[in-house]
N, C-alpha and C positions, 0 to 999 in steps of 0.2 A: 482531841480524840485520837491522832495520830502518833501523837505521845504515848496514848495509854494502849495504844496495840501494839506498838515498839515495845513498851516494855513486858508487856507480856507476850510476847515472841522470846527475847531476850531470859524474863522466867523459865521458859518453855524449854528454853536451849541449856539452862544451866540444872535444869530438873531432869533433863534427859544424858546429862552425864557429857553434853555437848562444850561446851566452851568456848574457847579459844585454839580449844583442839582439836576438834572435829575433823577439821580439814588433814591433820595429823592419822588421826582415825581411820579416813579413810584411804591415807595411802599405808595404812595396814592391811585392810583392809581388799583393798585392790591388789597387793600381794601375794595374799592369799589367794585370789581368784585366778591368778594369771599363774601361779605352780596346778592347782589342778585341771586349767584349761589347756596348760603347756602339754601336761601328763595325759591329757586324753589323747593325743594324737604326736607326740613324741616315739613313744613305739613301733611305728606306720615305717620309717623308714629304716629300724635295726630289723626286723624281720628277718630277711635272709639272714642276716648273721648269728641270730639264733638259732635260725634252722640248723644252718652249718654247725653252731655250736654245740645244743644241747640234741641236736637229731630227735624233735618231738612230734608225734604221730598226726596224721591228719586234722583228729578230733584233736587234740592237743593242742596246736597251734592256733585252731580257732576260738579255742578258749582260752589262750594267751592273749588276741587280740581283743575278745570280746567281752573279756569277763570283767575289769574296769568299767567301762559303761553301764552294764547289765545291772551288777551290784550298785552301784551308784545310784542309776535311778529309782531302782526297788526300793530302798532305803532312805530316799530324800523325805516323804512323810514323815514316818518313823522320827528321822531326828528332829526334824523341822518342828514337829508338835512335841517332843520332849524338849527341846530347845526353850518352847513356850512354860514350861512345866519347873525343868532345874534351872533353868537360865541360859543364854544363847551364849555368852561370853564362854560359860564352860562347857560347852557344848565342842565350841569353835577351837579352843586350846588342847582339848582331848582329841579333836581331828588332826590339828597341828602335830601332837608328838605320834599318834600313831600312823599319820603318813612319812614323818621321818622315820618309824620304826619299819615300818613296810616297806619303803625306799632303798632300806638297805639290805632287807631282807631280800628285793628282786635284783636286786645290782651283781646279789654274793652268789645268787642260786645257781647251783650246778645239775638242776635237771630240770623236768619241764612240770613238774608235779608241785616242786617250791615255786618256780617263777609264778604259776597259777594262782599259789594260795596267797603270794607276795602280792600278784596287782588285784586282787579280790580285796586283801586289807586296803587296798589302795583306793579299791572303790568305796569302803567302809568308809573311811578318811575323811574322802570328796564329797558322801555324803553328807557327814556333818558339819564340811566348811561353807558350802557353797549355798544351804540357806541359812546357815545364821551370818553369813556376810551379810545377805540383803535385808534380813530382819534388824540387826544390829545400828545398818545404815537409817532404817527406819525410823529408827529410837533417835538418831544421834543429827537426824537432823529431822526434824516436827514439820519445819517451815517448809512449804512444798514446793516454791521457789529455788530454795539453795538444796532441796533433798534430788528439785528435777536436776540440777547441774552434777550433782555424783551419781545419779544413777550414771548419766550420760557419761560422764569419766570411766565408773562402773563398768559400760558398756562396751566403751573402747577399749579396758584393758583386757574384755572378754575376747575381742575380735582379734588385739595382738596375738594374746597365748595362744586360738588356733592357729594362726599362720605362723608364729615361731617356733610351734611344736616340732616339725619334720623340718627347717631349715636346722632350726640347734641343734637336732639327730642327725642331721649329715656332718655337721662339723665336728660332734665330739664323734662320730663313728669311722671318720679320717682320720682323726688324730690319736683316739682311744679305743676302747675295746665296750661293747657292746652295753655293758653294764653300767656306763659313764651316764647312760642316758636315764637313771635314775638317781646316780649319785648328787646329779646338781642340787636335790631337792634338801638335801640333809643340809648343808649351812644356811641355806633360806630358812628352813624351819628353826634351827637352832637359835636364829637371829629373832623371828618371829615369835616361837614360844614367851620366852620373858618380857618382849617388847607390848607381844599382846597384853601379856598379865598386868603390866604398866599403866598401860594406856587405856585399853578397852574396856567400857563401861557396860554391866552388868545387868540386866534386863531380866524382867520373866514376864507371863501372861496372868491373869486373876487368878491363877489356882484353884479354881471352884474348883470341885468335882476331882474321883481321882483320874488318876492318866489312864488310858483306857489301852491297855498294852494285850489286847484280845485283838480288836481293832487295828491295833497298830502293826501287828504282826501277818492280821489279812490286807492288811493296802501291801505289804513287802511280797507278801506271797502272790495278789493278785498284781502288782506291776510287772514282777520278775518274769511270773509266765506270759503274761501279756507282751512283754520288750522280747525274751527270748523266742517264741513266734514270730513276732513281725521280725525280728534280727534275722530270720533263718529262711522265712521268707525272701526279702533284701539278699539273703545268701545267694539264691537261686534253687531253694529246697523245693518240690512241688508242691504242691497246693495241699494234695489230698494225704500230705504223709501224718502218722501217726506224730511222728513230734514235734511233727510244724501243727497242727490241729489239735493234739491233746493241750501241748503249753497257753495255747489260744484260748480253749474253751474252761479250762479249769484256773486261769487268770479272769477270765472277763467272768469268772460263778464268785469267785471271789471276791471281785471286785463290787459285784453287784449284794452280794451278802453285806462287804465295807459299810456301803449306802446306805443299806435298810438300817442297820445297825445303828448306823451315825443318827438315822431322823428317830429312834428310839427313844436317842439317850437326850437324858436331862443336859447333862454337859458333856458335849460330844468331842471328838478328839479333832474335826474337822469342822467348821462351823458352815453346813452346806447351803447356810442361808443367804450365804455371798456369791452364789451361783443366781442367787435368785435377784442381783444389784446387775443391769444390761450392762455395763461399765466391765465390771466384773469378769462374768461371764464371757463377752466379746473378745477382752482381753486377751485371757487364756485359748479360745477359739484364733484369734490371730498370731498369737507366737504360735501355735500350732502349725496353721499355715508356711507361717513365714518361714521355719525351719523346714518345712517339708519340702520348700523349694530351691534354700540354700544347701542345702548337704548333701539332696540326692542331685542337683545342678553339678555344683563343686565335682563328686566323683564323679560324673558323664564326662566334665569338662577335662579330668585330670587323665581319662583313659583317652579323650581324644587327641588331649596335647602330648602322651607319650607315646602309644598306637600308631594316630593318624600322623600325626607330622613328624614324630619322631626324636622327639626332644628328653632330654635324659629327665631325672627324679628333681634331680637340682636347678634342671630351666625350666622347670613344671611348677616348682615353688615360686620360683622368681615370677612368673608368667602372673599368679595368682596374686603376686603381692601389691598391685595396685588397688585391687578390689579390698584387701586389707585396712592401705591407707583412707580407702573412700568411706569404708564402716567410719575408722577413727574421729573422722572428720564430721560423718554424721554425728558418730555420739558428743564430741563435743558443743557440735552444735544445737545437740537436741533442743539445749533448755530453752533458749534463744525460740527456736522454733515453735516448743511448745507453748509459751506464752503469746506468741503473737498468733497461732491458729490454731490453736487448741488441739486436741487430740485426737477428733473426728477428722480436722482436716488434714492434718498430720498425719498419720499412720491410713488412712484412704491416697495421702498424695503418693506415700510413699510405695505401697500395693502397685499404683496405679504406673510411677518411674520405675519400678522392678518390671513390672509387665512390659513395659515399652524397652527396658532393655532385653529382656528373654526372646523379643521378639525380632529386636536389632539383630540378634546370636544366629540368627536363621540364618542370614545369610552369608556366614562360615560354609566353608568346603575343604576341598581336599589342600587347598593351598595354604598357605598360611598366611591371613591377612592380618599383621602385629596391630595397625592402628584403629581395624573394627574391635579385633578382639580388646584394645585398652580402653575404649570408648565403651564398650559392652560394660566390662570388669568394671567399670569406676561407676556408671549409673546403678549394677547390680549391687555392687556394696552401697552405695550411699542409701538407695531405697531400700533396701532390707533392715540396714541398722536404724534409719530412721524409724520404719516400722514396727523392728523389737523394743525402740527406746520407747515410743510414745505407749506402745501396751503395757511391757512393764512398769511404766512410771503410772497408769493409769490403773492397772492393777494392783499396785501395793498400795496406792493410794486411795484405792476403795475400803482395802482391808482393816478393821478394826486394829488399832497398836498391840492389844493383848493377842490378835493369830494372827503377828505379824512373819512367825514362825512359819505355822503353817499358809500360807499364802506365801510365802515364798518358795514354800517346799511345790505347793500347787505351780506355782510360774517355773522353776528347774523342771520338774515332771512334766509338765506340757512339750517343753523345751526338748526332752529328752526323746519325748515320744515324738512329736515331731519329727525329729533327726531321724528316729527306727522306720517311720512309716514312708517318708518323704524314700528313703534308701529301697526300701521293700515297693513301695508304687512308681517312682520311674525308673528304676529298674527293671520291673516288670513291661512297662512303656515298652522301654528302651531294647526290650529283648524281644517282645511281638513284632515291635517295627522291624527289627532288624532282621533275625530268622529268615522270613518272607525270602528275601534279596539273593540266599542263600539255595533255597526250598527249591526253586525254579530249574537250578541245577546248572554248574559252570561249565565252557565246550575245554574237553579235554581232561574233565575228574570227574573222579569215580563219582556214582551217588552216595555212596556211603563215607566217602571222605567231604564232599559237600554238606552233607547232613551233621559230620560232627563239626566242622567250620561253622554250622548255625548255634552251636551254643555259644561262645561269643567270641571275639575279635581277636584275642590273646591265642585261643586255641586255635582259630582261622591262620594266624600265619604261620604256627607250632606246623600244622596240615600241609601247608604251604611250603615253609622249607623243607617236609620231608620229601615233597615230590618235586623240588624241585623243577626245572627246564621252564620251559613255556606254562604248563601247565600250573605250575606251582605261583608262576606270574601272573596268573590271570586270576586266581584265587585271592590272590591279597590285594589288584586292584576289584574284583568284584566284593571284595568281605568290605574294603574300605570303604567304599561308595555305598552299601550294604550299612554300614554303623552312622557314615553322614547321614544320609535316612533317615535312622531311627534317632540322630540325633533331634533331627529338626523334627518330627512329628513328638519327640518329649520335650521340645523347647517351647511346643505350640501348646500341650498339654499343660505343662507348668503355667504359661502365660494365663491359660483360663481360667486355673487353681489360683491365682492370685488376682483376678479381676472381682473371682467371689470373695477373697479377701477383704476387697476394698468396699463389696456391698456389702458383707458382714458388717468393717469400720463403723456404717452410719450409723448404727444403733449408739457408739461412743458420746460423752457430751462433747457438745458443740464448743464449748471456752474449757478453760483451768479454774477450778475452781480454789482459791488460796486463803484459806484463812478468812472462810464465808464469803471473802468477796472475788466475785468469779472476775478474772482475767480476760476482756473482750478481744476477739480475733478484731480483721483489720475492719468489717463492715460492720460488726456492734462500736467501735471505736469512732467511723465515720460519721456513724446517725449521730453520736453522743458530743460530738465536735458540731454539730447543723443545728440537733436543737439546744444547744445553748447558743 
C-alpha cells in the first residue's frame, strides 16, 4: 500500500511539472519574491534625497511613496485570476520584464511625475509576480509535506526582503546616487527572465467560462479606493475628509457590487465558495490580523528607536534585525512544526507568543533597555512568522489547484490590507494616547505651541528647538514621556488584537491533513502509541 502512494506522489510530482527540480523552482521562485519585497520598502530610506533632488510637491511625494503598494494590491486579483486563465508561468515572466522595464525607468527619472508613473509600473510588476509565485509553488509541489517546507522557505525570504529593503538603500545611497536603489533590480530580472522561461512549469486553471474582466476591473477599482482611504487615514488625514471618505465608500460599493456579481456568475472569477471552507476563511482573517499588528508595531517601534532614544536610520535597522532573524527561523521551521501540531495549534500558539511579547514591549521607557528590547524583537518575529506560515500554508491548501491563482491573489490582498489597516488603527491609538500628555499644557509654553506639539513627536521637538531655553526642555521631556504613553496603551491594544487572533485560530483543523491521511499532533499520536 505504501508503495502504491509513493508512486503516486511521485506521478503527482512529474504531472505537475515538479521533478527533480522543483527545489530548483523554487529558489526562482523565492527570487522573485525577495526583489519585490526588497522594492516595497527600499524607497523608505532615499526619500530625502529625492526630495533634494527632484523638489516634488507635498502631494507628490506621497505618491512616490505610496503609489507601489496601492497599485500592487489593487491588482493582485486581476492577475491572480488571469493567471488562473492564460497561465501563471506567463503571467509571472511578463512581471519579470516589466519590473525591469519600470526599474529603469524610476532609476533615470528626472522629475517627480516619471518617478510616479515608474513605481505605479512597479506596482503592476509586483502585482503579477507575487501571486503567481505562490500559485506556481502550488502546482509544483502537490505533496503538502514538502509544499509546507517551501512555503516556509517562501516565507523567510519574504521577511529577509523587508528588512534588507532600507538596510541596502542605505548602502548604495552612501556610495551612489539615489537611483541606484532601483537599478539593482534590472540584472536580477535579466537573469530571471530566461531562467524562468527554463525552468518554470506552465499551469492554468479549467478554463470553463470566460474571464470575467467586468469583474475583474471592479475588485481593482474597489481595493484601490478601499487601500487608498485606510492609507490616508494611517496618514493622519481626518476622519470626516472628502477623500479619506469618498475613496472608502465608493471602494467598499465596489467591492460589494465584486460579490454580488461573483454569486451570479456560472463561473465566477473568484470562487467565493471558499470563504465558505472555516480553514479558508480563518486563514485569510488571521494574516489580516497578524499584519495589522506587525507593521503598524514595526513603525511605532522605528519612531521610538529614532525619536525617543535617539538612534540614527541605520541603528534603527540594525535594532530591527533580530526580529528579522527570528521570522527566518520561524519560517524554516514552520514545516517541522506544522506536522507535529497542526495548524490550530500552530498559528493560536503563535497569536498567543506575539501577545506575550507586545506585552513584554510595555515595559520600555525612556531609557534604553537593549536586552528587553532583543528579547521583545525575537519572540515578536518568531510568533508572527509562525502565525503567517501556518495560515498561508493552510490557506492555499484549502484552495482548489485550478484558483490556486486566485487564492493566492486573496492571501497577498489580506496581507496587504492588513498592512493599510494595522498602520491607519495604531496610528490612530497611538495619536489619542498621546495628544492627551500634551493637551494639559507644559509650565513655560505657550498653549498654542503645546497644542501643535500634540500632533506628533517629530513636530514636538521641531516646537521645541524653536523655543529653545528651559522651556523648549521641558517640552521634549513632556512630548517624550507623552509618546512612551501612547506607546504602551498601543502595545496593550495590539496585545488584545492578537489574543482575538488566537480565538479566531480555533476554528482551524486541529492536525495536517496529507494526502487524505491527516498528520496527528502530539496527543492524537500518544493515544494511537496506548492503544496499540
Amino acid at each position: 500500500m505504501s508503495g502504491t502512494t509513493t508512486a503516486a506522489t511521485a506521478l503527482r510530482r512529474r504531472a505537475a511539472g515538479a521533478g527533480a527540480n522543483r527545489w530548483v523552482v523554487l529558489v526562482v521562485l523565492c527570487v522573485s519574491l525577495l526583489l519585490v519585497a526588497v522594492d516595497a520598502t527600499v524607497l523608505h530610506v532615499a526619500v530625502p534625497a529625492v526630495t533634494e533632488d527632484l523638489r516634488p510637491g507635498a502631494i507628490e511625494l506621497l505618491w512616490i511613496v505610496d503609489v507601489y503598494p496601492l497599485v500592487c494590491a489593487s491588482l493582485l486579483i486581476l492577475f491572480g485570476t488571469l493567471g488562473d486563465r492564460v497561465g501563471r508561468r506567463r503571467i509571472l515572466l511578463l512581471g519579470y520584464a516589466l519590473f525591469g522595464v519600470a526599474s529603469a525607468l524610476a532609476a533615470l527619472a528626472d522629475n517627480a511625475q516619471l518617478l510616479i508613473m515608474a513605481r505605479a509600473l512597479l506596482g503592476v510588476g509586483g502585482a503579477m509576480i507575487m501571486p503567481a509565485t505562490l500559485s506556481i509553488l502550488r502546482q509544483v509541489f502537490p505533496e503538502r509535506r514538502e509544499r509546507a517546507m517551501a512555503i516556509g522557505i517562501w516565507s523567510a525570504v519574504a521577511a529577509v526582503g523587508a528588512a534588507v529593503g532600507p538596510l541596502l538603500g542605505g548602502f548604495l545611497l552612501e556610495h551612489f546616487w539615489w537611483g541606484s536603489v532601483f537599478l539593482v533590480n534590472i540584472p536580477l530580472m535579466l537573469v530571471s527572465l530566461p531562467v524562468g522561461r527554463l525552468l518554470l512549469p506552465e499551469s492554468k486553471g479549467d478554463g470553463r467560462g470566460p474571464w470575467d474582466v467586468a469583474g475583474a476591473l471592479m475588485a481593482a477599482g474597489g481595493l484601490f479606493g478601499v487601500v487608498l482611504g485606510v492609507k490616508r487615514l494611517g496618514g493622519g488625514e481626518p476622519v470626516a475628509s472628502v477623500f479619506t471618505v469618498l475613496p472608502l465608500v465608493v471602494g467598499a460599493a465596489l467591492l460589494v457590487a465584486f460579490v454580488r456579481r461573483q454569486r451570479r456568475r456560472t463561473h465566477p472569477l473568484v470562487d467565493l465558495e471558499m470563504f465558505r471552507r472555516p480553514a479558508f476563511s480563518t486563514s485569510v482573517g488571521c494574516i489580516v490580523l497578524a499584519m495589522l499588528a506587525l507593521v503598524g508595531l514595526e513603525l511605532i517601534a522605528a519612531q521610538y528607536l529614532q525619536l525617543v532614544l535617539g538612534l540614527s536610520p541605520l541603528e534603527t535597522g540594525l535594532r530591527l534585525v533580530p526580529l528579522t532573524f527570528a521570522a527566518m527561523a520561524a519560517g524554516l521551521a514552520g514545516a517541522r512544526m506544522l506536522r507535529r501540531f497542526g495548524p490550530r495549534r500552530m498559528v493560536c500558539a503563535g497569536f498567543c507568543l506575539t501577545a506575550f511579547a507586545v506585552v513584554l514591549l510595555t515595559a520600555l521607557g525612556r531609557a534604553d533597555n537593549c536586552a528587553l528590547m532583543l528579547s521583545g524583537f525575537v519572540l515578536l518575529g518568531f510568533g508572527l512568522e509562525t502565525t503567517l506560515f501556518g495560515a498561508y500554508e493552510s490557506m492555499l491548501s484549502e484552495a482548489p489547484q485550478e484558483q490556486a491563482g486566485g487564492a493566492a491573489a486573496i492571501g497577498e490582498t489580506s496581507y496587504q490590507l492588513g498592512a493599510g489597516i494595522g498602520i491607519a488603527l495604531l496610528g490612530s491609538v497611538m495619536n489619542a494616547a498621546y495628544a492627551p500628555g500634551l493637551a494639559r499644557g507644559v509650565p513655560g509654553v505657550p498653549a498654542s505651541q503645546s497644542a501643535a506639539a500634540g500632533h506628533s513627536l517629530g513636530e514636538a521637538y521641531e516646537v521645541a528647538a524653536r523655543l529653545g531655553g528651559p522651556a523648549g526642555g521641558a517640552l521634549r521631556r513632556a512630548a517624550g514621556d507623552a509618546f512612551v504613553h501612547g506607546l504602551h496603551v498601543t502595545l496593550v491594544v495590539s496585545a488584545g488584537l492578537l489574543l482575538l487572533g488566537a480565538v479566531m485560530a480555533l476554528r482551524l483543523p486541529r492536525v495536517m491533513q496529507c494526502e487524505g491521511v491527516s498528520v496527528p499532533g502530539p496527543r492524537e499520536a500518544a493515544e494511537s502509541r496506548v492503544s496499540v
